[in-house]
Z-matrix of the N, CA and C atoms (Angstrom, degrees):
N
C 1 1.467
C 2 1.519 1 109.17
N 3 1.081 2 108.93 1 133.18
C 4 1.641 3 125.14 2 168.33
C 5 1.193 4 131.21 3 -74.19
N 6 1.506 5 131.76 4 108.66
C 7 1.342 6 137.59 5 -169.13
C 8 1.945 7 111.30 6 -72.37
N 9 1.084 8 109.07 7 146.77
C 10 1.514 9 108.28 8 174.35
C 11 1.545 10 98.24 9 -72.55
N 12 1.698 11 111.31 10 120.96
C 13 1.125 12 104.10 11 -168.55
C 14 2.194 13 113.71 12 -82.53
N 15 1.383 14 103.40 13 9.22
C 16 1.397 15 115.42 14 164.36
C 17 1.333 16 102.92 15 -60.95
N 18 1.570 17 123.29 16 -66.86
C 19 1.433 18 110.98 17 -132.79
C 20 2.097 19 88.79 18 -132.38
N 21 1.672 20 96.48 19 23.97
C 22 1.607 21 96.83 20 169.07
C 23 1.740 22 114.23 21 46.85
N 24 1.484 23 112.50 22 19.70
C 25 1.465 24 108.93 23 174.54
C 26 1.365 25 106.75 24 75.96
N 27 1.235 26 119.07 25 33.77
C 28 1.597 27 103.45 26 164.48
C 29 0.979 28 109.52 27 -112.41
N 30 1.413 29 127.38 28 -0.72
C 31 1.858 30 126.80 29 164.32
C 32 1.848 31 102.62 30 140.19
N 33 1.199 32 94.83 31 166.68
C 34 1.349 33 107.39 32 147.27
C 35 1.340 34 146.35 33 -51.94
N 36 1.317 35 122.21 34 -51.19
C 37 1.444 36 148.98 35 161.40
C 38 1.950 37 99.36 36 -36.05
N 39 1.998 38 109.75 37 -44.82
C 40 1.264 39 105.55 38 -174.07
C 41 1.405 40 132.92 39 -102.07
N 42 1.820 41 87.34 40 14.17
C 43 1.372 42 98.19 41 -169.05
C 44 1.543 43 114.57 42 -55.15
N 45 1.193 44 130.35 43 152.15
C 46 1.364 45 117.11 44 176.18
C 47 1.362 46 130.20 45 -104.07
N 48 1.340 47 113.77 46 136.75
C 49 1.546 48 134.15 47 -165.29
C 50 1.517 49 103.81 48 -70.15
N 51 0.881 50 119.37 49 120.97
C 52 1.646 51 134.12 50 169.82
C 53 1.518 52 114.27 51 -71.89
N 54 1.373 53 115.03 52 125.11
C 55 1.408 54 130.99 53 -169.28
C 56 1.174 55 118.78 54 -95.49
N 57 1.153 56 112.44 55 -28.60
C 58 1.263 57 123.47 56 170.08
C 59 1.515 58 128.54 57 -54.46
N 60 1.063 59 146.28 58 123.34
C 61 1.416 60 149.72 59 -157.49
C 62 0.887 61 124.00 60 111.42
N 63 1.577 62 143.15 61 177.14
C 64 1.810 63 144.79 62 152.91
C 65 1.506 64 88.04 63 -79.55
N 66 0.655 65 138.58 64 -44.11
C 67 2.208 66 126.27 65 -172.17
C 68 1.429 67 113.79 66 -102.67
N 69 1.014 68 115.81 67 118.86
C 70 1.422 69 116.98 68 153.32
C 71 1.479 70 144.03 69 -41.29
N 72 1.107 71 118.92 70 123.43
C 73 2.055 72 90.36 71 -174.50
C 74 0.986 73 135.87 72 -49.77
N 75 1.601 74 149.72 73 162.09
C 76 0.937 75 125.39 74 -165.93
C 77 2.342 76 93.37 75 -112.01
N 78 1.304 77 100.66 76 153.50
C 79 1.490 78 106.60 77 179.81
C 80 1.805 79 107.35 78 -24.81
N 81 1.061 80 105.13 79 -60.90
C 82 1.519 81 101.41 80 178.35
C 83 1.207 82 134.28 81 -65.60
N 84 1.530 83 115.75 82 -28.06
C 85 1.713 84 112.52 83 134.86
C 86 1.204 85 126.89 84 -16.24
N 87 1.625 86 94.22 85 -83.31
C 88 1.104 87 105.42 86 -174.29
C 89 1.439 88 137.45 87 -60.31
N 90 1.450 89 122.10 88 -26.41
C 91 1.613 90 131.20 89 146.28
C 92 1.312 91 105.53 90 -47.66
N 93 1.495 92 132.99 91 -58.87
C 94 1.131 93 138.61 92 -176.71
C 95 2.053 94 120.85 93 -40.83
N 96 1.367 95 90.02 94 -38.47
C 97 1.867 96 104.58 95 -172.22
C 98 2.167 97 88.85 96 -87.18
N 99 0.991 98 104.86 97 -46.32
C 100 1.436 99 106.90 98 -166.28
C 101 1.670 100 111.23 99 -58.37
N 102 1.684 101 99.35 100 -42.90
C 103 2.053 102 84.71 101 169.91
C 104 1.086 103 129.51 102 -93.73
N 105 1.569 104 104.52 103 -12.68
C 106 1.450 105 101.61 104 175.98
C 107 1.880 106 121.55 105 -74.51
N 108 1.833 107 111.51 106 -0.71
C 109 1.035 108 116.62 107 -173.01
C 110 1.508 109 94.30 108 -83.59
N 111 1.854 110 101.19 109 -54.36
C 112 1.468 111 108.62 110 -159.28
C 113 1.325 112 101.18 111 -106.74
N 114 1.575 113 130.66 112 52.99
C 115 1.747 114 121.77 113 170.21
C 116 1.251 115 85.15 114 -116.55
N 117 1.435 116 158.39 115 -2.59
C 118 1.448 117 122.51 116 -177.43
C 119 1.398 118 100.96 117 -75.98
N 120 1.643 119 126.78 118 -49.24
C 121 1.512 120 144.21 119 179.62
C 122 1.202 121 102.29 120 -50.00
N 123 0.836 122 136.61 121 13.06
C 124 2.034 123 129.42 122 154.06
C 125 1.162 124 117.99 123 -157.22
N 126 1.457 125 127.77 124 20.68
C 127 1.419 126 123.85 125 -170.67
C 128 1.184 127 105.50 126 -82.29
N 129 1.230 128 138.59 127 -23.99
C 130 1.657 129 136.84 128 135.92
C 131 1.026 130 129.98 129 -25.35
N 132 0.978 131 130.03 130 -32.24
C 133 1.488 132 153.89 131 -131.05
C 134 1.907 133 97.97 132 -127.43
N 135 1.201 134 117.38 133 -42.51
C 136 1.004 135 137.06 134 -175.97
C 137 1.604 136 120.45 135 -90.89
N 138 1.364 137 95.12 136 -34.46
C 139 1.605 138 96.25 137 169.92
C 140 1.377 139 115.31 138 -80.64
N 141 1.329 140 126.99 139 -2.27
C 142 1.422 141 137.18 140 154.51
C 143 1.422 142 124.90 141 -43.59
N 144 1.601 143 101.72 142 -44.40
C 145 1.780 144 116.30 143 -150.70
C 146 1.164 145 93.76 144 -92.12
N 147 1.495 146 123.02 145 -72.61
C 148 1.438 147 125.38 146 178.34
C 149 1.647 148 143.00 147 -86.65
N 150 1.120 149 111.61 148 149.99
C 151 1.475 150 98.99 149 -172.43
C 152 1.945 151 120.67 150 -35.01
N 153 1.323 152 102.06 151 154.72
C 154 1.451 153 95.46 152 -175.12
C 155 1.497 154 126.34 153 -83.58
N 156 1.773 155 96.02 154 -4.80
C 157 1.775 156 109.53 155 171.11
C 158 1.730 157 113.46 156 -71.51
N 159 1.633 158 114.07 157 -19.95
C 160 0.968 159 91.15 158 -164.21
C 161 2.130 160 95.23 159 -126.56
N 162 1.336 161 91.35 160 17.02
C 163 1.918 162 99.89 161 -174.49
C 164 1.738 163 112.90 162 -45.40
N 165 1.458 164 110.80 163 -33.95
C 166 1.693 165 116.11 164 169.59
C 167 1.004 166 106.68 165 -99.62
N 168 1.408 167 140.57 166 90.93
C 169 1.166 168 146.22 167 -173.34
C 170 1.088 169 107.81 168 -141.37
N 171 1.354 170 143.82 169 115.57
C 172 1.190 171 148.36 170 -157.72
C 173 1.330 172 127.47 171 -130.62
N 174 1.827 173 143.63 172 168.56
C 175 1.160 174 138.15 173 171.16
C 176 1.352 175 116.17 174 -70.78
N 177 1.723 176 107.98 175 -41.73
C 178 1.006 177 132.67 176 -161.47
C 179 1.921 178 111.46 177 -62.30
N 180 1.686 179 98.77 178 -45.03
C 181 1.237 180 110.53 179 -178.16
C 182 1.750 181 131.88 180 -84.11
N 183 1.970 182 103.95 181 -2.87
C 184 1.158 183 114.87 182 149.97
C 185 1.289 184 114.88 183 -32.16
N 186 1.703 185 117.09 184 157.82
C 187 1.287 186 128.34 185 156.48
C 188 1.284 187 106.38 186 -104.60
N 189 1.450 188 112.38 187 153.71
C 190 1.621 189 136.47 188 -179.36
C 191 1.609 190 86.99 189 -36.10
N 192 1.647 191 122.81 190 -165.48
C 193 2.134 192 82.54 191 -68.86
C 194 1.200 193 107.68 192 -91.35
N 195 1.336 194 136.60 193 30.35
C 196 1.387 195 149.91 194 143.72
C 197 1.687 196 101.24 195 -35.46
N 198 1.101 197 124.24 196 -78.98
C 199 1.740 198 117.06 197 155.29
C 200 1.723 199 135.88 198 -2.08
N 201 1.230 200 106.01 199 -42.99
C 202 1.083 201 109.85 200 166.83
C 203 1.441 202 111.17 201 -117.58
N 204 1.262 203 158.83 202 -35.25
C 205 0.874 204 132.43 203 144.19
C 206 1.468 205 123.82 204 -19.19
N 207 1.141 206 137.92 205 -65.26
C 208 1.454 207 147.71 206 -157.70
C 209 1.517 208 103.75 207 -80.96
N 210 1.244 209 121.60 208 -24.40
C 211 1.788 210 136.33 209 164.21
C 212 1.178 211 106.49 210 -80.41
N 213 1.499 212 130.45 211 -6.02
C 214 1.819 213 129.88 212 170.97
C 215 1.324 214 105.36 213 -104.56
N 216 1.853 215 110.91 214 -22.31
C 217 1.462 216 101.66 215 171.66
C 218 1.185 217 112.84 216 -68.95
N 219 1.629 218 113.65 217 -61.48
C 220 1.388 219 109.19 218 176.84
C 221 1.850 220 138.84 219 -21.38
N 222 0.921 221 69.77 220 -62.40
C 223 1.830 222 89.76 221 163.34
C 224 1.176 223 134.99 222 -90.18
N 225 1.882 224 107.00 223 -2.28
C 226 1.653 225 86.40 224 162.18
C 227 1.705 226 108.86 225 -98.83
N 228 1.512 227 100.81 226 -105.34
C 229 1.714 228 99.49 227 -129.61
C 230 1.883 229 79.78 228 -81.44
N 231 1.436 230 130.30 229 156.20
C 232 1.530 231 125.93 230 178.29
C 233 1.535 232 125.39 231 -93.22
N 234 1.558 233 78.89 232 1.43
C 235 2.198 234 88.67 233 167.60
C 236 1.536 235 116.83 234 -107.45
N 237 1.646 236 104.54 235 11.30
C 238 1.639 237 106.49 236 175.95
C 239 1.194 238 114.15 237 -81.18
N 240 1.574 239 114.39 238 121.00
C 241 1.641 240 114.48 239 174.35
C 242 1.800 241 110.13 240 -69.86
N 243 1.447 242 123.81 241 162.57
C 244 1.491 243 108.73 242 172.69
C 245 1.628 244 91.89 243 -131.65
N 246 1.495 245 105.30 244 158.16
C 247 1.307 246 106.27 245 -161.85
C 248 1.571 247 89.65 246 -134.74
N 249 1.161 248 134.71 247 115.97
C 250 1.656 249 153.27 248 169.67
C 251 1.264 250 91.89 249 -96.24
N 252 1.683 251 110.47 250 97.07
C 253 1.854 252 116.15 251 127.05
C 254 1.289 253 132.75 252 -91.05
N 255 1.277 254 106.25 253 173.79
C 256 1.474 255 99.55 254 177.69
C 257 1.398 256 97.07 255 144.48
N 258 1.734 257 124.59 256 151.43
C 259 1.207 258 146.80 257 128.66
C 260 1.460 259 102.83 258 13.16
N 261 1.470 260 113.25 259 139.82
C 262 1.715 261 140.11 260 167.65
C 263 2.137 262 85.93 261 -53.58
N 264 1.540 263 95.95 262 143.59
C 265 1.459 264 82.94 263 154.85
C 266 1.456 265 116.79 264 84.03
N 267 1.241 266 147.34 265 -17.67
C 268 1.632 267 151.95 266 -143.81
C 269 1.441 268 111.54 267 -117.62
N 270 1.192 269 100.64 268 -12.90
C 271 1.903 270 94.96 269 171.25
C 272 1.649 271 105.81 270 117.90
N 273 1.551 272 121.22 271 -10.51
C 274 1.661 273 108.95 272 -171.96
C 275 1.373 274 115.30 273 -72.93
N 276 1.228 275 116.06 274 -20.35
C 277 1.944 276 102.07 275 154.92
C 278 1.188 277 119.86 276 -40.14
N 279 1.429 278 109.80 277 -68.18
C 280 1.273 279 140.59 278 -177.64
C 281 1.753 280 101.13 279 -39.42
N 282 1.235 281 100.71 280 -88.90
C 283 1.302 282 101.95 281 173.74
C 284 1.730 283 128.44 282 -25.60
N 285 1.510 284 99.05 283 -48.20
C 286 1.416 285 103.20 284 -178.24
C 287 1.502 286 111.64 285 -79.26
N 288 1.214 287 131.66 286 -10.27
C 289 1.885 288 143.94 287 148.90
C 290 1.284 289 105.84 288 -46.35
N 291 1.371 290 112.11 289 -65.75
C 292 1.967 291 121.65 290 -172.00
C 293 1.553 292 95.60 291 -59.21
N 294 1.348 293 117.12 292 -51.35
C 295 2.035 294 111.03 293 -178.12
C 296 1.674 295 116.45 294 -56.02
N 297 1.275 296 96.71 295 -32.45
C 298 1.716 297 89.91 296 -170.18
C 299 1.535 298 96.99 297 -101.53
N 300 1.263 299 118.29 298 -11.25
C 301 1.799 300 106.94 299 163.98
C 302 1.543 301 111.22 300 -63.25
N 303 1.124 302 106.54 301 -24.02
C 304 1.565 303 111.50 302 -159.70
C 305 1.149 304 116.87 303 -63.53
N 306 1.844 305 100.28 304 -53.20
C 307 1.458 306 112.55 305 168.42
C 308 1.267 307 120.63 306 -83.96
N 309 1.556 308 123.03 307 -13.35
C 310 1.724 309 130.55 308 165.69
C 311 1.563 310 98.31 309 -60.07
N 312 1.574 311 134.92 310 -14.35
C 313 1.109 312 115.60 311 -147.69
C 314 2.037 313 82.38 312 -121.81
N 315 1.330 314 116.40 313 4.75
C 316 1.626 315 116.03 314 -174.30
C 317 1.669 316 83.37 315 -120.10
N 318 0.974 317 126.25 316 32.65
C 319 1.666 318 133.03 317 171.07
C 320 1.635 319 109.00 318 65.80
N 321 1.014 320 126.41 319 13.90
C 322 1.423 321 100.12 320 174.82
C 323 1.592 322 112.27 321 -103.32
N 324 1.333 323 111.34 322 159.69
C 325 1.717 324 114.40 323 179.00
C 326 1.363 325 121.49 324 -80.71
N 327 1.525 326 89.42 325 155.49
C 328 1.642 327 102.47 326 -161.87
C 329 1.685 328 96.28 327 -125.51
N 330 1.450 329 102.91 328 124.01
C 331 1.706 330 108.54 329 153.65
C 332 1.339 331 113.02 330 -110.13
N 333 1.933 332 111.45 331 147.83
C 334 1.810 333 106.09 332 176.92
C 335 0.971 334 100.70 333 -135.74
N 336 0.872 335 101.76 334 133.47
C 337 1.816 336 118.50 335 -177.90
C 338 1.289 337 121.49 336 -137.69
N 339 1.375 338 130.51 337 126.08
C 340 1.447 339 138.04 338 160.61
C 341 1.315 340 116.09 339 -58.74
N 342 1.384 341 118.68 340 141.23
C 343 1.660 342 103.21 341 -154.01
C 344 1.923 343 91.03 342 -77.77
N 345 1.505 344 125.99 343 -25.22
C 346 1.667 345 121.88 344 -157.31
C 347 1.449 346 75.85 345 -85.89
N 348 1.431 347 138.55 346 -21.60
C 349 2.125 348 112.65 347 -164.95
C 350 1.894 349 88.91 348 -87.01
N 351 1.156 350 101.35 349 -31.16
C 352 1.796 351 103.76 350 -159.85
C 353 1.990 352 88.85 351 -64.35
N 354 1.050 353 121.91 352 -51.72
C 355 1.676 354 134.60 353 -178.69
C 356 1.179 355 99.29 354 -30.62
N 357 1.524 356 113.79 355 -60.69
C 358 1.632 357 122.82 356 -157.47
C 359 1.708 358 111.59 357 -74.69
N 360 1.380 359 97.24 358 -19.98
C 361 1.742 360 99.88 359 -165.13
C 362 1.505 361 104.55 360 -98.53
N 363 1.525 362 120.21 361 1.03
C 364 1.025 363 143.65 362 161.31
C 365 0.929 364 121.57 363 -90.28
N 366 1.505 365 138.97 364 -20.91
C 367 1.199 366 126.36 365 157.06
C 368 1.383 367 162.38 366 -53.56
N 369 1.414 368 152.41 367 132.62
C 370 1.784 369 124.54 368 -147.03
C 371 1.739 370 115.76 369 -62.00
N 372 0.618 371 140.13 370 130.42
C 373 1.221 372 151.30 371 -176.79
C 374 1.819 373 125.13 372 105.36
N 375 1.337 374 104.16 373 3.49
C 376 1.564 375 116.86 374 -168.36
C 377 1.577 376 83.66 375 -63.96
N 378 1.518 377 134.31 376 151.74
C 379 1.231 378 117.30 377 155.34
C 380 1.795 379 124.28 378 -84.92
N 381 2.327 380 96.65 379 -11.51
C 382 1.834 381 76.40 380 163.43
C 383 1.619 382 120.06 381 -104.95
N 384 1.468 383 120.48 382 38.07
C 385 1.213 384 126.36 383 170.81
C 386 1.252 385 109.66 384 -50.26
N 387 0.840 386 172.00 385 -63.06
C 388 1.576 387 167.45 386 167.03
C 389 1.481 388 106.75 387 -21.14
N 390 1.640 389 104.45 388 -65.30
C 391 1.426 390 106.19 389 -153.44
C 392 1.654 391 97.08 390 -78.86
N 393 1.611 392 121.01 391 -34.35
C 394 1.288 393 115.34 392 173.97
C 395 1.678 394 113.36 393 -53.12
N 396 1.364 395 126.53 394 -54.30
C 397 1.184 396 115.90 395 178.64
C 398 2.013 397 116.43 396 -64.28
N 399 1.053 398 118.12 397 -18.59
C 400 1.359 399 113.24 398 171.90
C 401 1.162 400 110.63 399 -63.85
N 402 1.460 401 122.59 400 -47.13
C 403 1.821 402 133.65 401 -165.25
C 404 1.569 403 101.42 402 -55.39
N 405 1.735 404 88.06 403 -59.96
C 406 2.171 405 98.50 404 -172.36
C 407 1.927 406 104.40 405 -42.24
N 408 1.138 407 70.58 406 -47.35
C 409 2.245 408 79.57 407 -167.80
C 410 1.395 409 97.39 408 -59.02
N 411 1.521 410 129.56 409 -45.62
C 412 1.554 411 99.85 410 -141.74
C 413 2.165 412 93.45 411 -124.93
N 414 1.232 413 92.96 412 -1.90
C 415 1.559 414 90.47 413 -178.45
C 416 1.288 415 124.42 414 -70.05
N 417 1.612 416 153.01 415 148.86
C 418 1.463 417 147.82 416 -93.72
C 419 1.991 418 84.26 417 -111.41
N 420 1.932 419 94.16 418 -47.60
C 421 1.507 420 93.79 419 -163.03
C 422 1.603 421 80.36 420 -126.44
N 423 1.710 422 120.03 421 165.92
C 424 1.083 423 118.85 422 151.82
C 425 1.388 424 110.09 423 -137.55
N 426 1.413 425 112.19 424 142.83
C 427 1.536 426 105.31 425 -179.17
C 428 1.576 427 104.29 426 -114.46
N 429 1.336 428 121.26 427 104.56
C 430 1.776 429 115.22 428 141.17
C 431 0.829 430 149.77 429 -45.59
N 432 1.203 431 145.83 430 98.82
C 433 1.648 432 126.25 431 -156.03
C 434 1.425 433 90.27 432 -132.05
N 435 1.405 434 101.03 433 135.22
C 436 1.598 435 156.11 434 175.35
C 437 1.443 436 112.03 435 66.38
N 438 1.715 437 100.53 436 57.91
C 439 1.854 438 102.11 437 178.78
C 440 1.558 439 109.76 438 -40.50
N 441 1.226 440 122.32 439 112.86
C 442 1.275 441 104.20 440 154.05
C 443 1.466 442 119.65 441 112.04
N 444 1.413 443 106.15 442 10.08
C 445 1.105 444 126.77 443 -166.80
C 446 1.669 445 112.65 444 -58.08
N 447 1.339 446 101.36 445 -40.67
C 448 1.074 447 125.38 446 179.77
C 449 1.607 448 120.81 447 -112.24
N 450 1.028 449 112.16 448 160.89
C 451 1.449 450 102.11 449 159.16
C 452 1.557 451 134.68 450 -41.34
N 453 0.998 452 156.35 451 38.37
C 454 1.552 453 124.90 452 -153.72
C 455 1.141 454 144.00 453 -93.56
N 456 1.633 455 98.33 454 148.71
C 457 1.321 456 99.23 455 -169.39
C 458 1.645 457 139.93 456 -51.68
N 459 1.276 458 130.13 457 -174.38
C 460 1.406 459 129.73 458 170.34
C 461 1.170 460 132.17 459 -66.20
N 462 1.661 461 109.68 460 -21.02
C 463 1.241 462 113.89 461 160.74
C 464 1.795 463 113.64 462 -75.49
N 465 1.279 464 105.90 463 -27.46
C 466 1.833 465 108.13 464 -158.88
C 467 1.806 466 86.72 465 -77.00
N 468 1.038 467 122.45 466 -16.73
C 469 1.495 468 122.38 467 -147.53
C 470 1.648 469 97.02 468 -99.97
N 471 1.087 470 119.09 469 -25.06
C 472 1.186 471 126.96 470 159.69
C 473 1.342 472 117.58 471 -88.93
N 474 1.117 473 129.45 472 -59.74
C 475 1.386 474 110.51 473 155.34
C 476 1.693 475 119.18 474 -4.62
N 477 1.212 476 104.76 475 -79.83
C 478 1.674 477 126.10 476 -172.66
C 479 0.998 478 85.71 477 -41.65
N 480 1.774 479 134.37 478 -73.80
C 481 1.026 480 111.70 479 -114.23
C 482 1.778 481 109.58 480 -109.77
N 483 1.455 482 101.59 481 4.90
C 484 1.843 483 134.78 482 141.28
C 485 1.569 484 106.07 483 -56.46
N 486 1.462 485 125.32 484 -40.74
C 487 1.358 486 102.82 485 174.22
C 488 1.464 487 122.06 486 -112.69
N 489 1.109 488 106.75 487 14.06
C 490 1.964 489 119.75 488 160.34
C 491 1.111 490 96.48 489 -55.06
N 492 1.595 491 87.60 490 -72.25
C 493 1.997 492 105.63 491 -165.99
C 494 0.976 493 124.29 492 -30.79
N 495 1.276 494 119.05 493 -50.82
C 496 1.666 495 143.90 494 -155.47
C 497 1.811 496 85.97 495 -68.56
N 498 1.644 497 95.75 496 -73.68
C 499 1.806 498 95.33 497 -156.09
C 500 1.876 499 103.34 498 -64.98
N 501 1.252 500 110.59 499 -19.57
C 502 1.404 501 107.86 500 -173.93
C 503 1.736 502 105.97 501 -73.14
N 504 1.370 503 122.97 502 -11.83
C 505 1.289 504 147.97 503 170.49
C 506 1.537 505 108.18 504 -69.09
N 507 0.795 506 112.12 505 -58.71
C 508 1.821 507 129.92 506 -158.11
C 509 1.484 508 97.30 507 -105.11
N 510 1.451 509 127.79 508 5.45
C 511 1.389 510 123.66 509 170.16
C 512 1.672 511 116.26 510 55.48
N 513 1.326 512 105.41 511 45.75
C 514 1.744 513 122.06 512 -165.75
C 515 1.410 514 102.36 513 -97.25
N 516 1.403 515 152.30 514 143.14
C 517 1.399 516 129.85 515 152.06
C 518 1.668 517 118.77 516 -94.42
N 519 1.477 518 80.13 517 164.99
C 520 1.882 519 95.71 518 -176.74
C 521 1.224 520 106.27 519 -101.78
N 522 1.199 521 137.11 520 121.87
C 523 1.836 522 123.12 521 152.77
C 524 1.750 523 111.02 522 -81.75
N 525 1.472 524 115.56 523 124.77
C 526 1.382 525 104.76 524 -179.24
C 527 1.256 526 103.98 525 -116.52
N 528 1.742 527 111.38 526 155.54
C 529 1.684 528 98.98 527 152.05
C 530 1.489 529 112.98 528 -146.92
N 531 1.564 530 105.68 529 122.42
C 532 1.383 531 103.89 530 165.13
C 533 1.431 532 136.01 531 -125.24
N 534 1.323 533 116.44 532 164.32
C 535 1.614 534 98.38 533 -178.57
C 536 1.646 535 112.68 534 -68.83
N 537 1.478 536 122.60 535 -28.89
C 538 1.523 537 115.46 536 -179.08
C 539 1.231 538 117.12 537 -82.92
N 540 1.019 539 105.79 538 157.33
C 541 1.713 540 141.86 539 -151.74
C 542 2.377 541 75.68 540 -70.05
N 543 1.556 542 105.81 541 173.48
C 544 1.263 543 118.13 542 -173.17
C 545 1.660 544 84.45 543 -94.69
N 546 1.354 545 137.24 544 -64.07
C 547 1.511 546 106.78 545 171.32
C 548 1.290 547 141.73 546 -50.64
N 549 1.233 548 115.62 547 -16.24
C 550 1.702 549 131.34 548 -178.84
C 551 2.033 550 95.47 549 -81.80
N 552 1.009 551 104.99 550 -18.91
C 553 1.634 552 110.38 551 -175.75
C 554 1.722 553 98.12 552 -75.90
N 555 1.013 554 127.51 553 -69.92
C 556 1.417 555 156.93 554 -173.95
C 557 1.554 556 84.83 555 -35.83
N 558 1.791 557 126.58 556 -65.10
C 559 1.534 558 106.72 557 -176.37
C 560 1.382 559 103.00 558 -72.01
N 561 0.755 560 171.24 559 12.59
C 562 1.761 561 154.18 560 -174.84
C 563 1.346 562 113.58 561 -135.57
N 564 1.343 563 124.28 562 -7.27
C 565 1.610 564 141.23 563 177.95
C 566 1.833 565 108.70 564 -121.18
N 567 1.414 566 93.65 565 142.81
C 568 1.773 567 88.00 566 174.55
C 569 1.204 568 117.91 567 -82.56
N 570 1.738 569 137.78 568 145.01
C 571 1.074 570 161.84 569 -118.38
C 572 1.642 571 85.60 570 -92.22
N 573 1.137 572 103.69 571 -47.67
C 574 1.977 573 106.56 572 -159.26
C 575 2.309 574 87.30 573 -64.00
N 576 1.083 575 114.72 574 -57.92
C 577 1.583 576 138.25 575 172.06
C 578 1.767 577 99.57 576 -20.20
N 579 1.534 578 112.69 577 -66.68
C 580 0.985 579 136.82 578 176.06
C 581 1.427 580 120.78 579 -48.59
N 582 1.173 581 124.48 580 -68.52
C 583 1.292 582 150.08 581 163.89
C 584 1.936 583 109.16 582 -41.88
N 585 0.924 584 111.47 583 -52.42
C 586 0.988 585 108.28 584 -176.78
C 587 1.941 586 124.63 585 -76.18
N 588 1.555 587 78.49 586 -33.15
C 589 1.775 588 93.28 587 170.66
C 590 1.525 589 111.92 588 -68.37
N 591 1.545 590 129.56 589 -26.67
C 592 0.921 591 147.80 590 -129.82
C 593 1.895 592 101.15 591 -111.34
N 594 1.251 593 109.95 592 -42.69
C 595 1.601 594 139.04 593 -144.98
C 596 1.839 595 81.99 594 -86.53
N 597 1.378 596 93.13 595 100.61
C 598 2.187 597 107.59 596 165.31
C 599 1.686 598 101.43 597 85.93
N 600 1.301 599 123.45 598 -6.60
C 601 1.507 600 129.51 599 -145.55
C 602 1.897 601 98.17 600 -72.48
N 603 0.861 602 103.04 601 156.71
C 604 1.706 603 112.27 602 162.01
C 605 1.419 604 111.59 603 -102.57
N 606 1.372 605 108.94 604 135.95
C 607 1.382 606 92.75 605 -147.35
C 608 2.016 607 87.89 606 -144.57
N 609 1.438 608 134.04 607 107.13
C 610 1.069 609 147.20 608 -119.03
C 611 1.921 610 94.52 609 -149.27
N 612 1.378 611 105.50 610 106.89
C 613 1.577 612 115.94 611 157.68
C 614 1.352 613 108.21 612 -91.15
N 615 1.504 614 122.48 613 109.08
C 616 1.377 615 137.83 614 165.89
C 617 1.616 616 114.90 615 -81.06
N 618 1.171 617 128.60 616 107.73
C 619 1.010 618 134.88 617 -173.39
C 620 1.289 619 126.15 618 -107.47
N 621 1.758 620 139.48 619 161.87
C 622 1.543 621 109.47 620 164.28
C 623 1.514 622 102.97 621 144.24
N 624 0.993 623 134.61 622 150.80
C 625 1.736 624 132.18 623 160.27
C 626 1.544 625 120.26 624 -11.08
N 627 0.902 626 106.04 625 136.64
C 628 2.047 627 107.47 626 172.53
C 629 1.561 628 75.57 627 -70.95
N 630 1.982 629 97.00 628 133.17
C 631 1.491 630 116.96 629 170.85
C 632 1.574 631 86.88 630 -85.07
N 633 0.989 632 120.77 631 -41.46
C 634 1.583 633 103.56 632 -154.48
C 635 1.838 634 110.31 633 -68.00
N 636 0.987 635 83.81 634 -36.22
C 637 1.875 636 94.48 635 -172.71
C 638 1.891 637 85.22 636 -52.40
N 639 1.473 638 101.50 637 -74.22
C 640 1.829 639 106.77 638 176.43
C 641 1.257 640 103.57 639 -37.52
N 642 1.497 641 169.96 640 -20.41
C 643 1.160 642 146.52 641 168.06
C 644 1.702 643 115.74 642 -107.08
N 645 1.378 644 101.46 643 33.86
C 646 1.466 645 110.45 644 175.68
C 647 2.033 646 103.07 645 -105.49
């Protein structure tokens, strides 16, 4: 494996700031210089974890000011969950690919999961139920994608809210994304679920054209 030859593989967090100039870079620069040194050395590696629509997905290629926001997550605190709302269609997959590359790219691990595939692989008889619930609990970042898509049930709601707890315990973050609003979450999710996703979180309305309709 190939080290980012900026920051010699000791992460993101150590990448080093360039002195040179009257301005400093700004956070999203600097995510920006850090994967493009060290993403060829795992982009294999990476097209594993997440879907393959969104495997080049970047900080850099955000639009304003989703861009910098999501380049202040990266780099700030590593127990902040980020929460992508917004409209069917607007880019918070996307977005939430470029967030967990960011920190996939300062070495820590990334699981992604759709919250209805994560349900099913959780269920009794799955044969990787074990190892799926170990990953959710103890992996660096986790991404959910499309809390809430649906209604869910009392079992799914516990589910969730068994693995809030856990990472909100162990100071782990979540990347989420759903189409409902953060009060529309609160009726259809349990309060403790909520609260916990909620507690220091960055919390991001993505707005804008259905991309998908635009790439038809």
């Amino acid at each position: 494996m190939t080290d980012c030859p900026g920051c010699n593989g000791r992460g993101l967090h150590d990448h080093p700031v360039p002195v040179e100039g009257p301005v400093a870079p700004t956070p999203e620069e600097i995510v920006a210089e850090h994967v493009a040194l060290w993403a060829e050395a795992r982009l294999d590696e990476w097209r594993r974890i997440v879907p393959a629509r969104f495997a080049l997905a970047v900080v850099g290629d955000l639009p304003e000011p989703v861009r910098a926001e999501v380049a202040a997550w990266v780099l700030g605190p590593r127990d902040r969950n980020l929460v992508l709302c917004g409209p069917v269609g607007t880019g918070k997959s996307h977005a939430a690919a470029a967030a967990a590359f960011g920190r996939y790219s300062a070495g820590q691990s990334v699981a992604w999961w759709s919250v209805a595939r994560l349900m099913d692989a959780m269920r009794p008889g799955d044969p990787d139920r074990a190892e799926v619930g170990r990953s959710v609990l103890t992996v660096d970042v986790l991404v959910l994608d499309d809390l809430a898509a649906e209604k869910p049930t009392e079992w799914t709601r516990e589910r969730l809210d068994l693995i809030m707890d856990a990472r909100w315990a162990a100071e782990l973050p979540t990347i989420v994304t759903t189409n409902a609003t953060p009060a529309a979450l609160r009726e259809v999710l349990d309060a403790r679920f909520v609260s916990r996703l909620a507690d220091g979180a960055l919390v991001l309305t993505v707005t804008g054209p259905d991309r998908r309709k635009a790439d038809r």
